[in-house]
MARRO-423904 format. One record per residue: residue in three letters; x, y, z of N, C-alpha, C, O in turn. Coordinates in steps of 0.2 Angstrom, whole numbers, always signed. Layout:
BEGIN
{"ALA" {X Y Z} {X Y Z} {X Y Z} {X Y Z}}
...
END
This chain:
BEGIN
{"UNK" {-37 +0 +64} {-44 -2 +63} {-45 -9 +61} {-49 -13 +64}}
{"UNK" {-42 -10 +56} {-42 -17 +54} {-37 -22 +56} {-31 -21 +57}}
{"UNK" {-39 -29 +57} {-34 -32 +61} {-28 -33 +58} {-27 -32 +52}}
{"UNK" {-24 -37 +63} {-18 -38 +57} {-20 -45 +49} {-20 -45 +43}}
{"UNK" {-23 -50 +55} {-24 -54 +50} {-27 -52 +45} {-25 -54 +39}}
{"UNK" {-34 -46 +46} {-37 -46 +39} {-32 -41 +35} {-33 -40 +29}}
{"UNK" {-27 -39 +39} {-22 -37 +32} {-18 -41 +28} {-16 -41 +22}}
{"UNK" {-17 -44 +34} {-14 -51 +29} {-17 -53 +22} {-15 -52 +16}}
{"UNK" {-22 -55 +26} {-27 -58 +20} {-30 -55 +14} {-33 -57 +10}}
{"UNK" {-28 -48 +15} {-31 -43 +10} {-25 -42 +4} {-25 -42 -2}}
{"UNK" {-20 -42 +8} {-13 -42 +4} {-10 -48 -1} {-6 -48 -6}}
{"UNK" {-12 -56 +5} {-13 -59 +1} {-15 -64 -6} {-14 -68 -10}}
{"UNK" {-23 -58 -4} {-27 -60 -9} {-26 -57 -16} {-28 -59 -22}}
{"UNK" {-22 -51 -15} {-21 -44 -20} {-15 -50 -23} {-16 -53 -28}}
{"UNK" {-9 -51 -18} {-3 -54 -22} {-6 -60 -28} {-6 -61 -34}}
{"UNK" {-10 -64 -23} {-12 -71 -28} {-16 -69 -35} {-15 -72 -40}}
{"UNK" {-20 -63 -35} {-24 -60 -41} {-16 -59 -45} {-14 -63 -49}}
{"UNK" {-13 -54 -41} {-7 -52 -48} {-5 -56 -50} {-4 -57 -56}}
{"UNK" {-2 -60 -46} {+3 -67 -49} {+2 -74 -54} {+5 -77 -58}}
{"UNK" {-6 -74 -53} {-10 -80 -56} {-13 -77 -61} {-18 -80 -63}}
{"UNK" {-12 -71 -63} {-15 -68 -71} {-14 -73 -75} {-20 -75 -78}}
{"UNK" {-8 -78 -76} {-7 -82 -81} {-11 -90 -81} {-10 -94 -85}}
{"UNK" {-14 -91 -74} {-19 -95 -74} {-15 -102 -69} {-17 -108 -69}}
{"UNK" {-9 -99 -66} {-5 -104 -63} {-7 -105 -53} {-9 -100 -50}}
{"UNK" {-6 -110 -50} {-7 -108 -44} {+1 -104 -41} {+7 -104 -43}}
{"UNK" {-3 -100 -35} {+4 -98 -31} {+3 -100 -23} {-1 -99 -19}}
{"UNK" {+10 -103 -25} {+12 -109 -19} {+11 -101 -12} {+11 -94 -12}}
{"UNK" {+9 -108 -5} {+9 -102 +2} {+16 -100 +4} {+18 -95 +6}}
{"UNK" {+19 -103 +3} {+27 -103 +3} {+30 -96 +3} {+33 -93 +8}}
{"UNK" {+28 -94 -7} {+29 -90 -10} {+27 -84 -7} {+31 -79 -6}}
{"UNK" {+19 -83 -7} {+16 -79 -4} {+19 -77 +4} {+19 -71 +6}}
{"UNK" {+20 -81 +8} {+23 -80 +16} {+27 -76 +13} {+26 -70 +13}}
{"UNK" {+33 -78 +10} {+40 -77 +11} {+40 -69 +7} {+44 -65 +10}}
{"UNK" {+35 -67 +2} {+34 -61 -3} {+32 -54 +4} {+33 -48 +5}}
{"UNK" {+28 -59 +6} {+25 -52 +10} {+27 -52 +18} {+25 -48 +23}}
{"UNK" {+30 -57 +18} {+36 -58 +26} {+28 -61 +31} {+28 -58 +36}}
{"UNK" {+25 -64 +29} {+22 -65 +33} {+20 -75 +35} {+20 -79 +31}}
{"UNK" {+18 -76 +42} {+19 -83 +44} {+16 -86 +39} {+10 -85 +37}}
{"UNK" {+21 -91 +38} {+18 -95 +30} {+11 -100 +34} {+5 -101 +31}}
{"UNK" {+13 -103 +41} {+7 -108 +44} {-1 -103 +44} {-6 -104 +42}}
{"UNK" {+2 -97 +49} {-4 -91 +50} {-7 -91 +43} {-12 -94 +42}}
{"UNK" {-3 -89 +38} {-7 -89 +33} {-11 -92 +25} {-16 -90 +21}}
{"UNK" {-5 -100 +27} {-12 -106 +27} {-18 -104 +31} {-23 -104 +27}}
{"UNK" {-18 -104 +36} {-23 -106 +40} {-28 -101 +36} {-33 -102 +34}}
{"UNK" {-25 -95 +37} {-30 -88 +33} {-34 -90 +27} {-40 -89 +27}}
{"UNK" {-28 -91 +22} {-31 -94 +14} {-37 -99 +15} {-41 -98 +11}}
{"UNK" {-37 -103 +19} {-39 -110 +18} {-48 -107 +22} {-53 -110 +23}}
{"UNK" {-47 -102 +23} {-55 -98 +26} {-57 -95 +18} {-63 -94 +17}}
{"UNK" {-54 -94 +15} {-55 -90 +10} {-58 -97 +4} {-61 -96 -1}}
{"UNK" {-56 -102 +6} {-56 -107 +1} {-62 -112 +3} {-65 -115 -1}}
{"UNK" {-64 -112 +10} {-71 -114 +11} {-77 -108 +9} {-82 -109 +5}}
{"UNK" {-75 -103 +11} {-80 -99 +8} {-82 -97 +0} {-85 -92 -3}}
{"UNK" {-77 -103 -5} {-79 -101 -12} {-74 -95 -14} {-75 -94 -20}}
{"UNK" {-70 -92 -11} {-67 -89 -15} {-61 -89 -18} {-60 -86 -23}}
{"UNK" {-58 -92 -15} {-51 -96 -18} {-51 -103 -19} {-54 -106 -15}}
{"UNK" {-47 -105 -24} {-48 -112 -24} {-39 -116 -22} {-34 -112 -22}}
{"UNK" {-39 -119 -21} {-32 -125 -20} {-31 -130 -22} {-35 -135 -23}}
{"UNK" {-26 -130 -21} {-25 -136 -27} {-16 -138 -22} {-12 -134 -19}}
{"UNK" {-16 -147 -21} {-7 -148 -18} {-6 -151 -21} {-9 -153 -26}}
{"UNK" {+0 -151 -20} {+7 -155 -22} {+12 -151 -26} {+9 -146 -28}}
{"UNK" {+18 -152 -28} {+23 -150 -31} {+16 -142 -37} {+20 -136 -37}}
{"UNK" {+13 -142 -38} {+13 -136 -44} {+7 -133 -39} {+4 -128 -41}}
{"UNK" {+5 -136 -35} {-2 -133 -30} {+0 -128 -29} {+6 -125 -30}}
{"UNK" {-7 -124 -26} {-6 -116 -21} {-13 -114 -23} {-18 -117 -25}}
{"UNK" {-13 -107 -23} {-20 -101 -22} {-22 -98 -28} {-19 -93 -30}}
{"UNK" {-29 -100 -33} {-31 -93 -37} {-36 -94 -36} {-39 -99 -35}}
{"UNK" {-40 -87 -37} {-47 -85 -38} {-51 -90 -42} {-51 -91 -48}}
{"UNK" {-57 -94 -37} {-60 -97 -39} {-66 -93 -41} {-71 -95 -45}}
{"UNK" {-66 -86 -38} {-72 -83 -41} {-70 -75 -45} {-66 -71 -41}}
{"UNK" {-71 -74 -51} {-72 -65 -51} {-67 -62 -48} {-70 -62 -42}}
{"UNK" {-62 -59 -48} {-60 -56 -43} {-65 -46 -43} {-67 -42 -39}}
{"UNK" {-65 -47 -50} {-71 -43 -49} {-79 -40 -45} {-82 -35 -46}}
{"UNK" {-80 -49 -41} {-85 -48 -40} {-85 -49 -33} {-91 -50 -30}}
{"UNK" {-77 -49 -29} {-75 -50 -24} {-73 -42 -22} {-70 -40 -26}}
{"UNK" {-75 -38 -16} {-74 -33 -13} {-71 -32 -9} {-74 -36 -5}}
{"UNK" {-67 -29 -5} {-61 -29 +2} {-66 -31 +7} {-65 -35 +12}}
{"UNK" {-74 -29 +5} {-76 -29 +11} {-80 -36 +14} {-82 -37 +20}}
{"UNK" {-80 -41 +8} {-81 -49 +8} {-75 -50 +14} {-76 -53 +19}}
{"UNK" {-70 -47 +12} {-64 -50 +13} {-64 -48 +22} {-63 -53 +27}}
{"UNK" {-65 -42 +22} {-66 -40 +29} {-71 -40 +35} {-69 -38 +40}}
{"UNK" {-77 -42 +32} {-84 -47 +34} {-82 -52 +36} {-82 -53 +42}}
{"UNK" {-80 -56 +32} {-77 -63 +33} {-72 -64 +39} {-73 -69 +43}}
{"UNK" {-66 -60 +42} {-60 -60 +45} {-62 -57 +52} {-63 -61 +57}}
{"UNK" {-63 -49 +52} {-66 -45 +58} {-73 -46 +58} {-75 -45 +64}}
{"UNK" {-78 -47 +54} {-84 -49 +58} {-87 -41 +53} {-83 -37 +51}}
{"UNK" {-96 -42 +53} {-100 -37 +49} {-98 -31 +55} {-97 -25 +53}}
{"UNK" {-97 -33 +60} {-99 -26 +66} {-94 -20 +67} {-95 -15 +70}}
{"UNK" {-87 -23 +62} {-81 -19 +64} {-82 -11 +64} {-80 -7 +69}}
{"UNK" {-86 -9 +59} {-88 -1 +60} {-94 +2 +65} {-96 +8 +65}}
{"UNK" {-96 -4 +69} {-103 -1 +72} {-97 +0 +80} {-100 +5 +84}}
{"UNK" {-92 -2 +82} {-90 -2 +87} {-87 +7 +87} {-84 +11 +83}}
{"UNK" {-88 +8 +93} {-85 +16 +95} {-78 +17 +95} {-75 +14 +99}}
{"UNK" {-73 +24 +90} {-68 +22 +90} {-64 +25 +99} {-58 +28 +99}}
{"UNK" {-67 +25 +103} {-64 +26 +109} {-66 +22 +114} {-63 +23 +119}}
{"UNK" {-71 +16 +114} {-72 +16 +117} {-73 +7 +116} {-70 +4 +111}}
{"UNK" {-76 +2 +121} {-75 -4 +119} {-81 -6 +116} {-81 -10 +111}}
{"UNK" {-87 -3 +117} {-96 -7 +116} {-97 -3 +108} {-93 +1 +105}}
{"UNK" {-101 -5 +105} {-105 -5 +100} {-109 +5 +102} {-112 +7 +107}}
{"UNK" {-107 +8 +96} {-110 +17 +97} {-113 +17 +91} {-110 +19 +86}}
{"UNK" {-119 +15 +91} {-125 +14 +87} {-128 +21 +86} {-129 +24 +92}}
{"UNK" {-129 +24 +81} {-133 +28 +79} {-140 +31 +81} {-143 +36 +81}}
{"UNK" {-141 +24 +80} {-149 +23 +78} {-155 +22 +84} {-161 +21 +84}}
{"UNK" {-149 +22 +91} {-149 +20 +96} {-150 +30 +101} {-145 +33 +104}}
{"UNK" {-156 +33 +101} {-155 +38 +105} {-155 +38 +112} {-155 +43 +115}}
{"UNK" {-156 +31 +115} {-157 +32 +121} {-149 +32 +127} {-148 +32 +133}}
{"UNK" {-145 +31 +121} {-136 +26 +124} {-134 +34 +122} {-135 +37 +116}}
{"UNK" {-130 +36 +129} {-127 +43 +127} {-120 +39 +121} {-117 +34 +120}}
{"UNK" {-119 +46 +119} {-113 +43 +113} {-106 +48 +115} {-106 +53 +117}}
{"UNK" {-102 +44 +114} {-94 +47 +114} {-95 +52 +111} {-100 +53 +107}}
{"UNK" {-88 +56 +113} {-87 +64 +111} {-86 +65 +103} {-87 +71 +101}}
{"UNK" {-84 +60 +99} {-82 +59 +94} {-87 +55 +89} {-87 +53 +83}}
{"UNK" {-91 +54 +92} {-96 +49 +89} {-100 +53 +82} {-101 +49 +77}}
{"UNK" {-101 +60 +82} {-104 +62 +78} {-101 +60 +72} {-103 +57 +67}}
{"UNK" {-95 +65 +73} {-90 +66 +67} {-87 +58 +63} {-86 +57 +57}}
{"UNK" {-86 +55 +69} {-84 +49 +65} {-90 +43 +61} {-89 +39 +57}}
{"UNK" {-95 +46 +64} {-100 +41 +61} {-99 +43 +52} {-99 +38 +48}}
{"UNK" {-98 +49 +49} {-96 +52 +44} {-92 +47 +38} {-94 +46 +32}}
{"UNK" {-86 +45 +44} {-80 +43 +41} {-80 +36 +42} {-77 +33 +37}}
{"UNK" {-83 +32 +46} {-86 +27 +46} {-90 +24 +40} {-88 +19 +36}}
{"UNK" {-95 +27 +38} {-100 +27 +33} {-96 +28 +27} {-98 +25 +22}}
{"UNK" {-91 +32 +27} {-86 +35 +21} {-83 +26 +20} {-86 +22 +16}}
{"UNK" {-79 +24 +23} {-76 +19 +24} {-80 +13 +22} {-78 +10 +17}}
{"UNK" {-85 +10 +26} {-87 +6 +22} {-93 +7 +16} {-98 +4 +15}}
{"UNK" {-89 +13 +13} {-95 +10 +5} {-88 +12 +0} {-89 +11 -7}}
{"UNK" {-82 +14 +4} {-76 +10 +1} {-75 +6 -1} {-74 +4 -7}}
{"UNK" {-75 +2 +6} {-75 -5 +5} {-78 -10 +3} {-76 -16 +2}}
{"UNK" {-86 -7 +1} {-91 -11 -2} {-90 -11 -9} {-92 -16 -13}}
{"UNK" {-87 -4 -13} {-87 -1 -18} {-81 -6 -22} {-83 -8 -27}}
{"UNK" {-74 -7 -19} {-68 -8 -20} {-67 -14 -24} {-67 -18 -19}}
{"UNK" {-66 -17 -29} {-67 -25 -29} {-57 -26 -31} {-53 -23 -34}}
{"UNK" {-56 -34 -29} {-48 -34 -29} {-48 -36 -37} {-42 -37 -39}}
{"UNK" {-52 -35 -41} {-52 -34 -52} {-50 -29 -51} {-44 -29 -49}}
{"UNK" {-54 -22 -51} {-52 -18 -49} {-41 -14 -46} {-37 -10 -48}}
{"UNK" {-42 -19 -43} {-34 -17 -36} {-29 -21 -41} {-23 -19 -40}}
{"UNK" {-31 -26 -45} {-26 -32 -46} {-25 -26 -55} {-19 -23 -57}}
{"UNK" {-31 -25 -59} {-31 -21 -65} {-25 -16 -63} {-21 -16 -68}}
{"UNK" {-24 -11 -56} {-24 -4 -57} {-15 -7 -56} {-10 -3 -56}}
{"UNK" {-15 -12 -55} {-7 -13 -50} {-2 -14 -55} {-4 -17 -61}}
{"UNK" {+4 -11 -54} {+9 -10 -59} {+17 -14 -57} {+16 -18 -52}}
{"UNK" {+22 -13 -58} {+28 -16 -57} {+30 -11 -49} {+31 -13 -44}}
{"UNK" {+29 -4 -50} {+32 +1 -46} {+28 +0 -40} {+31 +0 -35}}
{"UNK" {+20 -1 -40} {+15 -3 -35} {+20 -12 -31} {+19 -14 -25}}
{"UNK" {+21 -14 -33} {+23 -21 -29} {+26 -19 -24} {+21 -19 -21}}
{"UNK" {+30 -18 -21} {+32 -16 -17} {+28 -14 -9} {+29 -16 -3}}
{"UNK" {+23 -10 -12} {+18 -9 -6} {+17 -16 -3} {+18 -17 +3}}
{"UNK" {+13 -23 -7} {+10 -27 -4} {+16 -33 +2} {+14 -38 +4}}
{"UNK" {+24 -28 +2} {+26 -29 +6} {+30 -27 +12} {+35 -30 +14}}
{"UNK" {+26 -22 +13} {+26 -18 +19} {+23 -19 +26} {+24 -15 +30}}
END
């Protein structure tokens, strides 16, 4: 459902919250090699997150990534807006076009009903979820996940 990059970016964003509790930056380096992912792809990633006001950066020998904004006030679904686009859930999961609801005159896939459900379920998830929240609940034993 979600692309790889925005899980990159999702994952990376969670690492940077946990790691920068202490108000230091965390090099791309660090973060590439933590979650096995391409350190260049994911400059390139960060640095979208960093025009649009959510993270800040800083180079040289002690540079890297932290939260320029709230991580509270920041939600997967910013994050996922930003990467896959507003439309990600309007798309049919079988099919290629746009399976709009709201639209009676476009016959609907077999599955359209059901999934509109879990669709709707999903993004108020995602609306709901902020990485304060993800970064607060994360533990020693939880690390590991964000490098899977």
């Amino acid at each position: 459902m979600l692309s790889n990059t925005c899980k990159y970016a999702l994952r990376a964003i969670i690492y940077i919250g946990i790691n920068s509790k202490s108000g230091k930056n965390i090099n791309v380096r660090t973060i590439a090699s933590e979650l096995d992912v391409p350190m260049q792809f994911l400059s390139k990633i960060l640095q979208v997150f960093v025009h649009k006001q959510i993270l800040d950066s800083v180079k040289g020998p002690h540079g890297g990534f932290s939260f320029r904004k709230d991580p509270y006030e920041i939600n997967l679904w910013d994050v996922i807006e930003i990467i896959d686009g507003p439309t990600l859930f309007e798309h049919c999961i079988i099919g290629k076009r746009p399976c709009n609801s709201h639209d009676n005159t476009q016959k609907k896939c077999p599955v359209h009903d059901n999934y509109s459900f879990v669709r709707k379920d999903l993004e108020i998830f995602f609306k709901n979820e902020s990485f304060g929240k993800i970064i607060e609940s994360f533990d020693e034993k939880s690390h590991d996940f964000l490098a899977l």
